[in-house]
Every structure is written in C-alpha cells, then in structure tokens.
C-alpha positions, 0 to 999 in steps of 0.5 A: 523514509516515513517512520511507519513505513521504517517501522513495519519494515523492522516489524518484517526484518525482525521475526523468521521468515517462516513467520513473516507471511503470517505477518502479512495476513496479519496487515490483510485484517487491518486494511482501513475500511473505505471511507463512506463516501467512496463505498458507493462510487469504486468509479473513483479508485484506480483499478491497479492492473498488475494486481491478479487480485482486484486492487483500487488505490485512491490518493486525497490529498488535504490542505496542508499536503498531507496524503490519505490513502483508501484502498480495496483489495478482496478478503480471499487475496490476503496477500495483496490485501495485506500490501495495500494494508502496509501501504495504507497504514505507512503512507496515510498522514504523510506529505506529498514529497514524503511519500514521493521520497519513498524507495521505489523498491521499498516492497522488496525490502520487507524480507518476503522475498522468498515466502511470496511470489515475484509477482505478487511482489510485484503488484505491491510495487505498482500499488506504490508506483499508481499512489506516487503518479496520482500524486504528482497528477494531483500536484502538478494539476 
C-alpha cells in the first residue's frame, strides 16, 4: 500500500476514537485546492453519486504513470470533504498499479467505524472505487 496512505491510517488508529472525528475535520481543511485550469471547467470532474454531499473526483495521469488526483467537496460537508482530502493526499504521486493495488476497503480501516455514518462511509469507498475505474479507463484507452 502507498506509504502515505499506511501513514494516515496509523495517524487514525493512534489516537481515541472520540478524537478521530476531529482528525477528519482536520483533513477536511487540507483538501488541495483545484488546479487552475479546472476551477472554470467542473465538466471535467465526475460527479461522485453515492456522495450525499457533492463529490467531483478527476484522475491525470502524467508521463511516467504517476497518478494526480483533483477533488471537490463543499466546506459545509466535512466529512466527506475530509475523505476526499485523505484520498488526495495518500493517492496523488502514486503510480497507476499502486493506486490499483490499494484495498478496496481501505475506508473502513480507519477506525471510524463508529463515529461516522455507514453511509458516509460508504461514499469515501465509491470515491476510491470512481479514481480506480478512471484509471484503468485512462490506462486500458
């Protein structure tokens, strides 16, 4: 698994779980900002529909196969913000086969299990199942 990824996973694991929701609002501050050339063309992300919230994921891929990943999510939905933040963070820089390579359910070992909603939960899932089948459209094309 990525390294960052492993990293916030042991960031999450390491403290109470009454302090791990906090941590996700945390990571819901530290989303990356779109790139300026997408901030005028959201045409471009994907709507991610099992987000309550409105969730657009987009996947580059450069020329060494290394991934970058752009992501919005409103600031009045912090949790899912907060996801797509942990995604950005411990996917962007990766290569294609690493991020394939990610457990699917790599959400749900986080330890927020019991301070966020199975829904929810089940959103970050789909944001990483939408980056991995963008990927492989981007690599099989």
């Amino acid at each position: 698994m990525s390294g960052a990824l492993d990293e916030i996973r042991e960031e999450f694991l390491a403290i109470e779980q009454r302090e791990r929701l906090q941590l996700l609002l945390e990571f819901s501050q530290e989303l990356p900002p779109l790139p300026e050339r997408y901030v005028d063309h959201h045409d471009l992300l994907e709507r991610v529909e099992e987000c309550q919230s409105p969730v657009f994921i987009f996947t580059e891929v450069d020329d060494e196969a290394r991934v970058h990943l752009h992501a919005t999510a409103p600031r009045e939905a912090p949790t899912t913000r907060g996801f797509a933040s942990i995604l950005a963070q411990g996917l962007d820089g990766l290569r294609v086969d690493e991020v394939l390579a990610v457990a699917d359910d790599y959400p749900l070992t986080l330890g927020l299990t019991d301070a966020v909603s199975p829904l929810r939960l089940r959103g970050m899932t789909a944001m990483l199942a939408r980056i991995k089948r963008q990927l492989r459209e981007k690599s099989s094309g």
